[in-house]
DSSP file (Angstrom, degrees, kcal/mol; ACC not computed):
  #  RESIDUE AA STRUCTURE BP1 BP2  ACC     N-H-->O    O-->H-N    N-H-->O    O-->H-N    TCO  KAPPA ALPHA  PHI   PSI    X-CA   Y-CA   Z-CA
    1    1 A X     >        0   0    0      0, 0.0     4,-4.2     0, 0.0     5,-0.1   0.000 360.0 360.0 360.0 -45.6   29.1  144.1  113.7
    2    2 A X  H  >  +     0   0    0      1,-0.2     4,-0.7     2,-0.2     5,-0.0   0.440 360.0  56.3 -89.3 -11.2   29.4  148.2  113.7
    3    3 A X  H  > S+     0   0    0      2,-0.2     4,-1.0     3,-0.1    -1,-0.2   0.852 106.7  52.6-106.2  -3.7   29.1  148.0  117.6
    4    4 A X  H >> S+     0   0    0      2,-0.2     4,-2.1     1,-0.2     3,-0.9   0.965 114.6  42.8 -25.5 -84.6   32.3  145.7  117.4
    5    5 A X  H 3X S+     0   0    0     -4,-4.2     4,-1.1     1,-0.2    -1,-0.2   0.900 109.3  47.2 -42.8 -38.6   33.7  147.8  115.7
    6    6 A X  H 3< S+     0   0    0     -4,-0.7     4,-0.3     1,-0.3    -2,-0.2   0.625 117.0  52.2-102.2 -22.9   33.0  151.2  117.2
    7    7 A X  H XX S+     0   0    0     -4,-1.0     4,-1.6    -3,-0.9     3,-0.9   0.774 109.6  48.8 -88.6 -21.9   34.0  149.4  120.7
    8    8 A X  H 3X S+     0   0    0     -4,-2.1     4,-1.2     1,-0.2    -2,-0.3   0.571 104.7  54.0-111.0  22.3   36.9  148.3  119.3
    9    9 A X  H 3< S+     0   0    0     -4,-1.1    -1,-0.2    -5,-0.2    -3,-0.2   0.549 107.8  54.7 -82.0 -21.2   37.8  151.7  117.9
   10   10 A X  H X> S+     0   0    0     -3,-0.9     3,-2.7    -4,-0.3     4,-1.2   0.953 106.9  54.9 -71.7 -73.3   37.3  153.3  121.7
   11   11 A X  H 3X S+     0   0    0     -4,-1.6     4,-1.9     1,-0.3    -3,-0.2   0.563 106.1  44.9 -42.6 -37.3   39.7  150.8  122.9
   12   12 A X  H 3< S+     0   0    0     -4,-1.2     4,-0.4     2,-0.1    -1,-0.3   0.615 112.0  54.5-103.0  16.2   42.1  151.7  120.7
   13   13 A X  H <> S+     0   0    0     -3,-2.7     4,-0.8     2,-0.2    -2,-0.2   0.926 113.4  40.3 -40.7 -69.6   41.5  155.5  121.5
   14   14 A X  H  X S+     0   0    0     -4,-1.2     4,-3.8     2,-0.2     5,-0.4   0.852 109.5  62.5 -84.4 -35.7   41.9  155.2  125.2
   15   15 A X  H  X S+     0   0    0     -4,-1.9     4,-1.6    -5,-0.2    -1,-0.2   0.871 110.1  45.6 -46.2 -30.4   45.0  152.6  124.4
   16   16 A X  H  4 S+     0   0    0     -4,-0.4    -2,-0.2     2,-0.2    -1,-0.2   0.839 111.4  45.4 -50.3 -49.5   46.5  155.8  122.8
   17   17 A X  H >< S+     0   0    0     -4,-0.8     3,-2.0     2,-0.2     4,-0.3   0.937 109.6  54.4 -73.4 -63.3   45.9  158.3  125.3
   18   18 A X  H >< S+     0   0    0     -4,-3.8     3,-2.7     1,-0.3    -2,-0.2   0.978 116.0  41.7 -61.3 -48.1   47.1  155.9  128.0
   19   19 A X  T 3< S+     0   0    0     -4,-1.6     3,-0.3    -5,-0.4    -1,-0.3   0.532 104.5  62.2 -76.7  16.9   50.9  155.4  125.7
   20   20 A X  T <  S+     0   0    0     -3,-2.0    -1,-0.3     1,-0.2     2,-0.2   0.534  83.9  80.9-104.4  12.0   51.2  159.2  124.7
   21   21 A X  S <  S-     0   0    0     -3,-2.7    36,-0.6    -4,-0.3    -1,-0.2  -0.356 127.9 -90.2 -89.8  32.6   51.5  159.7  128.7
   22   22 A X        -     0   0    0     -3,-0.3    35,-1.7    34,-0.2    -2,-0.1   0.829  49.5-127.7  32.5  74.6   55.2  158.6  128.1
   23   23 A X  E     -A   56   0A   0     33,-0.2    33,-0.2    -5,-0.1    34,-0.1   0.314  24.8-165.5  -4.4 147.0   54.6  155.1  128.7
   24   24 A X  E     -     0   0A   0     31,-1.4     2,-0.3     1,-0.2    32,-0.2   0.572  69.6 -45.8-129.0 -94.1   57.3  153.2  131.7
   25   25 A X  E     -A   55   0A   0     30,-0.6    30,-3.2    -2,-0.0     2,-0.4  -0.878  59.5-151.6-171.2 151.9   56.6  149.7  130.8
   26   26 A X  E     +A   54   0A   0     -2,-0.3     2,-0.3    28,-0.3    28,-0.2  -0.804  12.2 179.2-128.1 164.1   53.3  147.6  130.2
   27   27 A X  E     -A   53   0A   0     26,-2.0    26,-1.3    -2,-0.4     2,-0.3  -0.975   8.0-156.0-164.7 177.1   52.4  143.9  130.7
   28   28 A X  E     -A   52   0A   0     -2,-0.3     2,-0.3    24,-0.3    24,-0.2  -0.874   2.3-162.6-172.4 160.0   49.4  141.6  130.2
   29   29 A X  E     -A   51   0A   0     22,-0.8    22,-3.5    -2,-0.3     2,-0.4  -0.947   6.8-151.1-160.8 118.4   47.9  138.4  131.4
   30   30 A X  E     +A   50   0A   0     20,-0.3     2,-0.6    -2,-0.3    20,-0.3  -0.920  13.4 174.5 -69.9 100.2   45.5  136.2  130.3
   31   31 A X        +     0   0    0     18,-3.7     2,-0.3    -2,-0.4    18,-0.3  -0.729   7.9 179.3-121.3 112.3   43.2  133.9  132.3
   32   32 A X        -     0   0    0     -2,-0.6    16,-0.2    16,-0.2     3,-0.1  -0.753  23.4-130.3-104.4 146.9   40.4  131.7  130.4
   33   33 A X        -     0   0    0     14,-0.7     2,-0.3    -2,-0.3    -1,-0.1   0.251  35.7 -73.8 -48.8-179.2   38.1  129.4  132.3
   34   34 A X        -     0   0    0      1,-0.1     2,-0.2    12,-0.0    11,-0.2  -0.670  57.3 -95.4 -90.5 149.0   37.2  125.5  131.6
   35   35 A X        +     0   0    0     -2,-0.3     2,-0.3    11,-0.1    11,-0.2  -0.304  47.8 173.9 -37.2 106.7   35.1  124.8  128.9
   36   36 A X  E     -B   45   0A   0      9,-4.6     9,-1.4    -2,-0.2    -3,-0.0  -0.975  40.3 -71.5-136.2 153.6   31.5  124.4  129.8
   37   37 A X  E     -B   44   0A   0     -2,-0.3     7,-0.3     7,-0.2     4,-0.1  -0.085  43.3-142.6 -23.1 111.3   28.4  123.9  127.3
   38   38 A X        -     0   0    0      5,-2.8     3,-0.1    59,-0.2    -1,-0.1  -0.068  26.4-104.4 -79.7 171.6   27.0  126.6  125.3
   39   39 A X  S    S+     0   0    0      1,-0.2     2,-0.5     2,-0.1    -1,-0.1   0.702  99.0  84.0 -86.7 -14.5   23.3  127.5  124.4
   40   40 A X  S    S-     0   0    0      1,-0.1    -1,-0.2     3,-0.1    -2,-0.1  -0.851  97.7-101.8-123.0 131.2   23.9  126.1  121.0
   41   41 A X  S    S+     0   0    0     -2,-0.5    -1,-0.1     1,-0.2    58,-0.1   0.761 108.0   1.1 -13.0 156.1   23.6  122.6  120.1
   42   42 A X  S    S+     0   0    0     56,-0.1    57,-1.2     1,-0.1     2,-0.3   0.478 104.8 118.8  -2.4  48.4   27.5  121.2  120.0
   43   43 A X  E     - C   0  98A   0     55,-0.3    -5,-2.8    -5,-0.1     2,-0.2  -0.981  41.9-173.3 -95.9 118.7   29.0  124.6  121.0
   44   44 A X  E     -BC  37  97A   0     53,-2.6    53,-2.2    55,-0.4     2,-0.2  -0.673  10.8-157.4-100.2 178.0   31.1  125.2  124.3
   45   45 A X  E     -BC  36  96A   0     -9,-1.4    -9,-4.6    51,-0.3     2,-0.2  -0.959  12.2-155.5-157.2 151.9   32.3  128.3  125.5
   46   46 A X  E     - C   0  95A   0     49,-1.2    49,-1.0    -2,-0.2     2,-0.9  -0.950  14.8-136.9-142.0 148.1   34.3  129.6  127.3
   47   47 A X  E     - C   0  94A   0     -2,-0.2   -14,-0.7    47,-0.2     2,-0.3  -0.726  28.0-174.6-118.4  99.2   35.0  133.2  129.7
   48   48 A X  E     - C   0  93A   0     45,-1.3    45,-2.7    -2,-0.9     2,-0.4  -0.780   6.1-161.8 -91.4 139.2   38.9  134.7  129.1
   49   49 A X  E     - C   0  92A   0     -2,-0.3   -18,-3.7   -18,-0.3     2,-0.3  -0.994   3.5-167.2-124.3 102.0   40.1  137.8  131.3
   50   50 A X  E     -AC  30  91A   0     41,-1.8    41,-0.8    -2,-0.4     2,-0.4  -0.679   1.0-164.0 -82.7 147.0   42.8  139.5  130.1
   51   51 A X  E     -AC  29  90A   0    -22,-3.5   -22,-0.8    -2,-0.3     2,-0.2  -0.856   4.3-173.3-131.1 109.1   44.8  142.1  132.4
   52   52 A X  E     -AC  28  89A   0     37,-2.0    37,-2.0    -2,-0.4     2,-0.3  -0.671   7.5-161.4-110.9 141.5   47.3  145.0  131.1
   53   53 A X  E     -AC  27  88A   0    -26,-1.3   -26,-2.0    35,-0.3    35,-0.2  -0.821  10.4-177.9-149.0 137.6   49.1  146.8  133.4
   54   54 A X  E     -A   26   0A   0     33,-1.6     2,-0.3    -2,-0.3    33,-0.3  -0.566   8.5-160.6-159.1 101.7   50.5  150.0  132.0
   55   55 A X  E     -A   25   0A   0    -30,-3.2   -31,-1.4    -2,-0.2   -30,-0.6  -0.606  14.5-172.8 -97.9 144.6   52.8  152.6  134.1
   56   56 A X  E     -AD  23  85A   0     29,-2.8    29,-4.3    -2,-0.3     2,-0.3  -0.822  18.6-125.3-122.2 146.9   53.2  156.1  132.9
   57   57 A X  E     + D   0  84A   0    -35,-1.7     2,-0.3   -36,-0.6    27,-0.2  -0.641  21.3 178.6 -96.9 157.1   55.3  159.2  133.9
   58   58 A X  E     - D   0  83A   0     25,-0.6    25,-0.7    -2,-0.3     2,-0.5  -0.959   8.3-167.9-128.4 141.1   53.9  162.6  134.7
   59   59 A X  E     + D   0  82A   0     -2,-0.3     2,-0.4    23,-0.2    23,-0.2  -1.000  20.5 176.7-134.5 147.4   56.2  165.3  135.7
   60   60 A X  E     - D   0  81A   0     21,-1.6    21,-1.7    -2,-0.5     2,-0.7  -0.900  31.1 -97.5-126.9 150.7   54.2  168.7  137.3
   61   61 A X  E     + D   0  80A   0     -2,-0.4    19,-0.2    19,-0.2     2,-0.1  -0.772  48.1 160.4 -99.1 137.1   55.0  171.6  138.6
   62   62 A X  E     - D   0  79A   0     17,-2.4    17,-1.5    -2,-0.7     2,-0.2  -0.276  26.2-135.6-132.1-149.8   55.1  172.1  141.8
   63   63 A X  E     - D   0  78A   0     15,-0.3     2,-0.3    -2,-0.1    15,-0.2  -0.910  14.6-174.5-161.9 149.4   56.4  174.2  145.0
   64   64 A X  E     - D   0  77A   0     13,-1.6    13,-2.6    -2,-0.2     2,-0.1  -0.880  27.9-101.4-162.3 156.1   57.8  173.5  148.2
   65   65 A X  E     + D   0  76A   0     -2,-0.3    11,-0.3    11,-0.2     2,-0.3  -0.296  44.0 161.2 -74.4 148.4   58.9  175.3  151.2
   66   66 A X  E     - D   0  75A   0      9,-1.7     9,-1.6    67,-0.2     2,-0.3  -0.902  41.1 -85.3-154.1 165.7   62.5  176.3  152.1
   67   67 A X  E     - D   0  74A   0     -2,-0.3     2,-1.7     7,-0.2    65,-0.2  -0.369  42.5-127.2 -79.3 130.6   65.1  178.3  154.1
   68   68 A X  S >  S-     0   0    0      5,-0.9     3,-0.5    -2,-0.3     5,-0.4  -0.736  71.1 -53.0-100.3 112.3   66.0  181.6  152.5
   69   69 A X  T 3  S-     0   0    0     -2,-1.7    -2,-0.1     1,-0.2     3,-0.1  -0.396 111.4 -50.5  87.1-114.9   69.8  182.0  152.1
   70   70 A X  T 3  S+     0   0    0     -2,-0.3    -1,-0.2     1,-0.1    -2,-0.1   0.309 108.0 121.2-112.6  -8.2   70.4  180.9  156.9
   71   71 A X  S <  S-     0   0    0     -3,-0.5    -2,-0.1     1,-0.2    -1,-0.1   0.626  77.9-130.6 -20.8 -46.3   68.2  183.2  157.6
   72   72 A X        +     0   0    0      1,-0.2     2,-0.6    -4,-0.1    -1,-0.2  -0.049  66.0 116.3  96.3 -33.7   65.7  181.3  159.4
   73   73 A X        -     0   0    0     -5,-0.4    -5,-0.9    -3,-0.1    -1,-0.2  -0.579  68.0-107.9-100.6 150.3   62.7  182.5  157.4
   74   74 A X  E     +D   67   0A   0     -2,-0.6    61,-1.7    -7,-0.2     2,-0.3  -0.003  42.8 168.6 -51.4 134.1   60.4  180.6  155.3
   75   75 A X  E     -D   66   0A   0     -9,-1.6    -9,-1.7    59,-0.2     2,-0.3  -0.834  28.0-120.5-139.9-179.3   60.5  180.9  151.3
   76   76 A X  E     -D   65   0A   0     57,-0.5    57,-1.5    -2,-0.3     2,-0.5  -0.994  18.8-172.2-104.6 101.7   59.3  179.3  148.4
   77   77 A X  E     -DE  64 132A   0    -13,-2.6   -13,-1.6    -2,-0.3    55,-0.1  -0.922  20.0-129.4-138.0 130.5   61.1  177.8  145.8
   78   78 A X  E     +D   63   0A   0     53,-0.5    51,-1.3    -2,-0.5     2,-0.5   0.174  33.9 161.3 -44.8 161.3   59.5  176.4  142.4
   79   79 A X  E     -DE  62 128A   0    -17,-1.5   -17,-2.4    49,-0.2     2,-0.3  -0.985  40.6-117.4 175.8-178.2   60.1  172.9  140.8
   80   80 A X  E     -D   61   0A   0     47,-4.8     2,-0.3    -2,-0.5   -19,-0.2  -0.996  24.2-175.8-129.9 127.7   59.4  170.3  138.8
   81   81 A X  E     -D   60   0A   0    -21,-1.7   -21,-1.6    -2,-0.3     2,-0.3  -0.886  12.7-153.2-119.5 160.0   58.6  166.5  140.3
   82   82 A X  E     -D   59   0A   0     -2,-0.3     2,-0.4   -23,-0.2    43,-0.3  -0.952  16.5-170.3-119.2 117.0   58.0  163.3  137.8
   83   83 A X  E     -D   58   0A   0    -25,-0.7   -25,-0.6    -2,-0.3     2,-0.2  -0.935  19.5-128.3-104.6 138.5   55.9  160.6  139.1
   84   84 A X  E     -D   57   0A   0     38,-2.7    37,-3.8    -2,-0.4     2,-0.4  -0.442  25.2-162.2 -95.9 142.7   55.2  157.2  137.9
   85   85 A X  E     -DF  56 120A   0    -29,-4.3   -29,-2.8    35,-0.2     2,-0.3  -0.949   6.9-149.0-119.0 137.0   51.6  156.1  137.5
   86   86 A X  E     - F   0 119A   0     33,-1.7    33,-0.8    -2,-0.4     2,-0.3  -0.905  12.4-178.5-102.6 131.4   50.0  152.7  137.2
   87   87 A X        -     0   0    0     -2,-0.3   -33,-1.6   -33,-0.3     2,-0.4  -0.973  10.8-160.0-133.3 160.7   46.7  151.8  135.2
   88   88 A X  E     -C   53   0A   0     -2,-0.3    28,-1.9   -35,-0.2     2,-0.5  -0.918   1.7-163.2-136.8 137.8   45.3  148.5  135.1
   89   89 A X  E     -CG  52 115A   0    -37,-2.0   -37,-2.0    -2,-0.4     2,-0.6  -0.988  10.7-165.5-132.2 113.3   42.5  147.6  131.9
   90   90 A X  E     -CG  51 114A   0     24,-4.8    24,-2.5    -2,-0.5     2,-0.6  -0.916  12.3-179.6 -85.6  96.6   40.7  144.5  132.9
   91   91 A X  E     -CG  50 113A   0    -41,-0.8   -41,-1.8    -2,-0.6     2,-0.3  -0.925  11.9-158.5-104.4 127.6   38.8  143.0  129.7
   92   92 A X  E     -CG  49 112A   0     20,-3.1    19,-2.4    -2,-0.6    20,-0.8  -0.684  10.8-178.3-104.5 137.6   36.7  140.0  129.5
   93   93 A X  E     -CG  48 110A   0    -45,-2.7   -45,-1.3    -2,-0.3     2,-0.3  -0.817  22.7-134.3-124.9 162.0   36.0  138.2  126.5
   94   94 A X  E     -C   47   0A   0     15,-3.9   -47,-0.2    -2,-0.2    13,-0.0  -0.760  18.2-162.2-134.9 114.1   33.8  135.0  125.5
   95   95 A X  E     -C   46   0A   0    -49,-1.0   -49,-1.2    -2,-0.3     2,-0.2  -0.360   8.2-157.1 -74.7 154.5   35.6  132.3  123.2
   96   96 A X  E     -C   45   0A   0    -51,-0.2    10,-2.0    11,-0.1    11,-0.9  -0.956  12.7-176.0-106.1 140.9   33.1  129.9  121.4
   97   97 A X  E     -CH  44 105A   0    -53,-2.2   -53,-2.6    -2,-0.2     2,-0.9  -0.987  30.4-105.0-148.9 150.4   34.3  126.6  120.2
   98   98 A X  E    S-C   43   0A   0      6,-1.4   -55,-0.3    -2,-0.3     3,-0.3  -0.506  86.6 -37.6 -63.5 120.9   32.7  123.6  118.2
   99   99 A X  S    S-     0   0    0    -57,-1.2     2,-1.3    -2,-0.9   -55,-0.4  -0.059 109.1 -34.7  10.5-131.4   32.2  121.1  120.5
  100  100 A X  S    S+     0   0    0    -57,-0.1     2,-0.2     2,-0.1    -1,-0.1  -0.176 106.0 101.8-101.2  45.4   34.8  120.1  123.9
  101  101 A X    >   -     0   0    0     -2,-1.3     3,-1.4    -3,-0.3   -57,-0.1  -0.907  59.7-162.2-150.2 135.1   38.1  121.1  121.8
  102  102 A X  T 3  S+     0   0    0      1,-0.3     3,-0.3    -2,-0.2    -1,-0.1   0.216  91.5  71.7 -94.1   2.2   39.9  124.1  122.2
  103  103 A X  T 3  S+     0   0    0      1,-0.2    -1,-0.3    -5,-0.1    -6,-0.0   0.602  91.3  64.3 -94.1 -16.8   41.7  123.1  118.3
  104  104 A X  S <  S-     0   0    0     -3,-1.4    -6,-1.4    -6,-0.2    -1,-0.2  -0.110  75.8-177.1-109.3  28.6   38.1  124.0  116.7
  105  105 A X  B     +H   97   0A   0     -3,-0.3    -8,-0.2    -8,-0.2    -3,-0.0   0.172   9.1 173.7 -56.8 134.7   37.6  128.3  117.5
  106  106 A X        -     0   0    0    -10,-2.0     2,-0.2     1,-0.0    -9,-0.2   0.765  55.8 -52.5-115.6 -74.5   34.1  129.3  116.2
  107  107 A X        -     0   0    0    -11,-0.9   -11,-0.1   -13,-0.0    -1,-0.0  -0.856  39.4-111.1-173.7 148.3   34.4  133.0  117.6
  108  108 A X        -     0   0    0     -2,-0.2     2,-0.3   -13,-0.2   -13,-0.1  -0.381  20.0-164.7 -88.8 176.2   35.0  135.8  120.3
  109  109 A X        -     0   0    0   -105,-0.0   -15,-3.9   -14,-0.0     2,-0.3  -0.922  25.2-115.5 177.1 100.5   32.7  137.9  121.7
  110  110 A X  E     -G   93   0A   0     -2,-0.3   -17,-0.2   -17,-0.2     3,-0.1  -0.506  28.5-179.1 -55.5 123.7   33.4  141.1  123.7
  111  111 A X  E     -     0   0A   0    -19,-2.4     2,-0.2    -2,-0.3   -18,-0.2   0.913  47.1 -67.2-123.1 -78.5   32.3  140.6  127.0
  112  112 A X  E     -G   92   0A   0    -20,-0.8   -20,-3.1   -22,-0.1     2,-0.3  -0.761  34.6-131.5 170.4 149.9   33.2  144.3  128.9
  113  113 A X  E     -G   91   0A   0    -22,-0.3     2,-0.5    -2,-0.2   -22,-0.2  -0.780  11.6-171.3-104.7 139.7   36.1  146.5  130.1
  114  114 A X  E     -G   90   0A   0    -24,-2.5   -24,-4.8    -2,-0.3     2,-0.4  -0.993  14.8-152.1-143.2 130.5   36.9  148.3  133.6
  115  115 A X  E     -G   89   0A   0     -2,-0.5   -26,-0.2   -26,-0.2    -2,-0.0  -0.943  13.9-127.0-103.7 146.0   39.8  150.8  133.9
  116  116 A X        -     0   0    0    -28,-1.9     2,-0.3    -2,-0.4     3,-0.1   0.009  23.9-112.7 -71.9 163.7   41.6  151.4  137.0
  117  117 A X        -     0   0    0      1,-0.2    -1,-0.1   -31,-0.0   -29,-0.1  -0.747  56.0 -89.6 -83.2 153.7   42.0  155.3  138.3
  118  118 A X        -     0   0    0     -2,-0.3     2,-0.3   -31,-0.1   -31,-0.2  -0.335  48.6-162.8 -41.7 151.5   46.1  156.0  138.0
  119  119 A X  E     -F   86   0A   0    -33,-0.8   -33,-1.7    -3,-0.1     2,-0.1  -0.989  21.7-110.5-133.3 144.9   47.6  154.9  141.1
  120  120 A X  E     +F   85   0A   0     -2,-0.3   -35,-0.2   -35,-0.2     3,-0.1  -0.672  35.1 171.2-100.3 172.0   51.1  156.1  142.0
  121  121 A X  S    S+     0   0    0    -37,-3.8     2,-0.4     1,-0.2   -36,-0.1   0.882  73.2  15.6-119.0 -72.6   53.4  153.5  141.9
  122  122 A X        -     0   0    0    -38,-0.3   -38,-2.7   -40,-0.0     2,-0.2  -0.956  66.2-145.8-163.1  83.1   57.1  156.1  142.4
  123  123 A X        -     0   0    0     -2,-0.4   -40,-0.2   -40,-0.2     2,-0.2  -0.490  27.0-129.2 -73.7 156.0   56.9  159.6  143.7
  124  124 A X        -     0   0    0     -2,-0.2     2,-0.5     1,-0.1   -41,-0.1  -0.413  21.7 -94.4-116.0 143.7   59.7  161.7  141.9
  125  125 A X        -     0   0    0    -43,-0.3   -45,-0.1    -2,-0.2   -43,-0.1  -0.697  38.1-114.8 -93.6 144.8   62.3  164.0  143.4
  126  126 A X        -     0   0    0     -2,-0.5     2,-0.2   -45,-0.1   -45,-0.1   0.073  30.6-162.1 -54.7-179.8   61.6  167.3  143.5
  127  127 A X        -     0   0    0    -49,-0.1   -47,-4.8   -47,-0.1     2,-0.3  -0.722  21.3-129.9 172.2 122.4   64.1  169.6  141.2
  128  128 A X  E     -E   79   0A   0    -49,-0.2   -49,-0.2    -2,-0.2     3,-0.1  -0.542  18.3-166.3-101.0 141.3   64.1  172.9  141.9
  129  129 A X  E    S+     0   0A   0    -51,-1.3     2,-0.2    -2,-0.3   -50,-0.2  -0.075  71.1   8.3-114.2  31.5   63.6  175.3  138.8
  130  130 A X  E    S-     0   0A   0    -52,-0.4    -1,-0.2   -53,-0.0     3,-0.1  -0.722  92.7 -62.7 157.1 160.3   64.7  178.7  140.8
  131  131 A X  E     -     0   0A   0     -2,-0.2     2,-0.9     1,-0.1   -53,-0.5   0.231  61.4 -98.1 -45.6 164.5   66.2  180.3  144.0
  132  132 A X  E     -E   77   0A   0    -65,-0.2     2,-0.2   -55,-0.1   -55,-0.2  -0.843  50.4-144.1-105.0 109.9   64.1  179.8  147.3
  133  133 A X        -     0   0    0    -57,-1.5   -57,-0.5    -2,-0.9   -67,-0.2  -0.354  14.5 -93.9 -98.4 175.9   62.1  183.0  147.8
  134  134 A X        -     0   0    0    -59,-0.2   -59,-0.2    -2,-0.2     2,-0.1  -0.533  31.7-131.3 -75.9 133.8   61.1  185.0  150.7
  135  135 A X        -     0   0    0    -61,-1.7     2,-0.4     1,-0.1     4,-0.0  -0.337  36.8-132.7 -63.2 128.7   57.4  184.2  152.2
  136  136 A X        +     0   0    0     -2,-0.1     2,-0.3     2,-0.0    -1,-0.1  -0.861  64.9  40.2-118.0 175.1   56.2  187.6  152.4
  137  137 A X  S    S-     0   0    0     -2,-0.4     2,-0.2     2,-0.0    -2,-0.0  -0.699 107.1 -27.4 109.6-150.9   54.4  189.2  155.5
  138  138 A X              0   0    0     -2,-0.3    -2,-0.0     1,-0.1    -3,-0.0  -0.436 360.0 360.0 -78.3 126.4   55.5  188.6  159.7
  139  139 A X              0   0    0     -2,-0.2    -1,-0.1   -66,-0.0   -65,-0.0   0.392 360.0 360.0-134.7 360.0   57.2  185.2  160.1
C-alpha cells in the first residue's frame, strides 16, 4: 500500500513539473487488452496502456548572426526564441475482475511508467532583444 502511494505521489510530482513548463495542450489514450484468466481461482485480468501526450513551451535566449547597419561585416544580435516541446508518459496498468465480466472490477495494479525525452514539435521565431553588433577582430 505505502509503495502505491509513494509511486503515485511521484507521478503526480513529475505531472506538475511537466504543466508548470507552460503547458500547449495535452491528450490521453487508453488501450486495455482481452480478458484472459488470472492466477486466482475465478479472477481474469486484464493489461491497460494508457498514453498522454503533453506539449510545452520554452522560450531561451539565444543569438544569431547579422549584418551591421550595409556594411558587409558580421555582428551579433541577441534574442529570444519559444519552442514547443512534446512529452509522451506511457503507463501500464493491470485491471483484475471477478470472473469473464468487465461489470464486476475487483482492482488495479500499477504495472510501470516510461517518459519520453522532449522532442521539438515547433521551432519559434527568433525576436531580436537589441541592435545587431559588430564581430570584433579582421573580417
Amino acid at each position: 500500500m505505502m509503495k502505491r502511494i509513494g509511486l503515485l505521489l511521484t507521478l503526480a510530482a513529475v505531472m506538475t513539473a511537466v504543466m508548470a513548463m507552460s503547458a500547449v495542450s495535452a491528450s490521453a489514450q487508453t488501450v486495455c487488452g482481452e480478458l484472459a484468466r488470472s492466477v486466482a481461482p475465478g479472477e481474469f485480468q486484464r493489461l491497460c496502456v494508457e498514453e498522454s501526450t503533453v506539449e510545452f513551451e520554452e522560450t531561451v535566449t539565444t543569438s544569431r548572426e547579422c549584418e551591421v547597419g550595409n556594411s558587409g561585416r558580421q555582428g551579433t544580435q541577441a534574442g529570444t526564441q519559444t519552442n514547443i516541446f512534446e512529452v509522451t508518459t506511457t503507463t501500464t496498468t493491470r485491471e483484475f475482475f471477478q470472473g469473464n465480466n468487465l461489470k464486476k472490477f475487483i482492482r488495479s495494479e500499477f504495472v510501470g511508467e516510461e517518459t519520453s525525452e522532449p522532442v521539438l514539435v515547433e521551432e519559434g521565431e527568433f525576436v531580436a532583444t537589441g541592435k545587431c553588433k559588430n564581430n570584433p577582430g579582421p573580417q
